[in-house]
N, C-alpha and C positions, 0 to 999 in steps of 0.2 A: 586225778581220781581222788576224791573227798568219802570222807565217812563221818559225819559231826557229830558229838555226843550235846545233847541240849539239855542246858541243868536251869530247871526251873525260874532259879535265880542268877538270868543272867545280869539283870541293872545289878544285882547286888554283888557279883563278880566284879564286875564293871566298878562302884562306890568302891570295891575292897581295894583294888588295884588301885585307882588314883590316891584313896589315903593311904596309900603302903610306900607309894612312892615320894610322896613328901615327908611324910616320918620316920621310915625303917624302911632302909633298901632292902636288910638283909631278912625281914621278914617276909618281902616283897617274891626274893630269891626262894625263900623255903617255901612259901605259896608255890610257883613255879616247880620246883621239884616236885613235891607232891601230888600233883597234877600228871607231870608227866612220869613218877611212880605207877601212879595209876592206871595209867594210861599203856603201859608199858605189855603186861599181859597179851592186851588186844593185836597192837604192834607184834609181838614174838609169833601171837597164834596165823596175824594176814601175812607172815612171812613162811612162815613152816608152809601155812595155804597155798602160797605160791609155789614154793620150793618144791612141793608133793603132785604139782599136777603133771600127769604124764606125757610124756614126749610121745609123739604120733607121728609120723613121717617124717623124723626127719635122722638125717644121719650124723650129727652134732660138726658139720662142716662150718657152720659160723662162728662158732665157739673161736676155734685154731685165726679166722680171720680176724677176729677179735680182737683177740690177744696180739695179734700181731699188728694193728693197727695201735694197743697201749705203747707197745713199746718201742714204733715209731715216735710218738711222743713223749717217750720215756727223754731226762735230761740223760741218763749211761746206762742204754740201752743192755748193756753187756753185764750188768750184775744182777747177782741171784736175787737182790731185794728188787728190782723191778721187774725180773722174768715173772716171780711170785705172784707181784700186785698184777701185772697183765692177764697172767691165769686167771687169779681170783673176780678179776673184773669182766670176766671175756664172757661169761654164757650167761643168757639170757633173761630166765627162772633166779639167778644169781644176782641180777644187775639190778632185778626191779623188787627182789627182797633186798636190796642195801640203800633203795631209793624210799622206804618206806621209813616214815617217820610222823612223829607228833607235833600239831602246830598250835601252841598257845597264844590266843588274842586276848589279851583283857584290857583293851582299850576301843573307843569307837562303838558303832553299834552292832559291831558282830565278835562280841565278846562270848568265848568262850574255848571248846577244847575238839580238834579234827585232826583225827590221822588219814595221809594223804602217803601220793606215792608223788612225790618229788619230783616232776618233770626236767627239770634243772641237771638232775645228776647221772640222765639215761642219754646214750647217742643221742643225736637227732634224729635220724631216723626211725629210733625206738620210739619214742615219744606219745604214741597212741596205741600202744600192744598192750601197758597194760590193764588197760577200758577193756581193749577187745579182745582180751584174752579172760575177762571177765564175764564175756557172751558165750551162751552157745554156739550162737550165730557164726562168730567167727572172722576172718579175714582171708583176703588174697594175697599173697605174692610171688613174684616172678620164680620158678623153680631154681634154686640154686645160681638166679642174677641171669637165667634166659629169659627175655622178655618173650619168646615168641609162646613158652608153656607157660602156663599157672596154677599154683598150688593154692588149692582152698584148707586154711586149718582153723580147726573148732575149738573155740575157748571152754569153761564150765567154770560156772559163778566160783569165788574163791575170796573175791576182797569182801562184803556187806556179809556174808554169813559168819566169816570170822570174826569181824567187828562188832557185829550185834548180840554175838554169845556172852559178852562183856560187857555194855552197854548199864545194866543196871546197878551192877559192882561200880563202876567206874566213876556213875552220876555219885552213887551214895559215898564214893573215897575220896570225892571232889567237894560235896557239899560237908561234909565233915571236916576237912582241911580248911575251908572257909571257914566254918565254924569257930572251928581250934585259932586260927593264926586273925580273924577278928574278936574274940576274945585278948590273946596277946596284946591285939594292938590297943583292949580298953586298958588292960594293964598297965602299958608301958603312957599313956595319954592321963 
């Protein structure tokens, strides 16, 4: 799941980053921050979004299997710092606000700045809940792992309206950052 901010000037993103990285790494870095400063708002509000949508049929039985599947993986199983992390990892609304995150390209031709929800860091099986939990539409599955019932559950939009509320803050504290740290770079040049 992607939400891209597009700033006008993305060649010019694009020019800042390769001369940032032959002359000044560490201006190259404050660029990068900045970015993802700004960026960061949006990130908090598609999290709280997720976090606030309400639970509808279900009785939080995955949660507990969850958890308990962390900490089969866990290296000592048997200590409170990984009983914790297990918890904390285990419910659902939980796992796909920790998978959200901001992804900065300023190289190639798709320079620029997109909060995504990180498929890499969700079960596998999770993996497409949270698109479709972004729909009204919704999804099927087996009620509580009986395949012969089916549970139908209904999403409601939650990622693109939180991301878009920020969208124009975000382009104007991105193109000011540019601004600011290609100025530096005529300085230091």
């Amino acid at each position: 799941m992607v939400a891209e901010v597009r700033v006008a000037g993305a060649e010019q993103m694009r020019k800042l980053a390769r001369d940032l990285k032959r002359v000044d790494k560490k201006l190259a870095a404050k660029l990068r921050k900045s970015i993802r400063d700004a960026a960061r708002p949006a990130v908090a509000d598609a999290k709280t979004a997720i976090s606030s949508l309400p639970v509808t049929g279900s009785r939080g039985g995955g949660t507990k299997k969850r958890a308990d599947q962390h900490l089969q993986r866990a290296k000592d199983p048997a200590s409170e710092k990984a009983q914790a992390r297990a918890r904390a990892r285990a419910g659902l609304r939980r796992s796909i606000a920790a998978a959200i995150k901001t992804d900065i390209r300023d190289g190639g031709r798709k320079a620029g700045v997109r909060i995504i929800v990180d498929g890499s860091k969700l079960p596998a099986d999770q993996r497409t809940l949270p698109r479709r939990m972004n729909t009204r539409k919704g999804w099927r599955h087996p009620l509580f792992g009986n395949r012969e019932r089916w549970y139908a559950q209904r999403g409601a939009p939650w990622f693109e309206p939180s991301i878009k509320r920020h969208v124009n803050r975000v382009r104007k504290t991105i193109l000011a950052a540019m601004d600011e740290i290609a100025r530096e770079l005529d300085n230091k040049t």
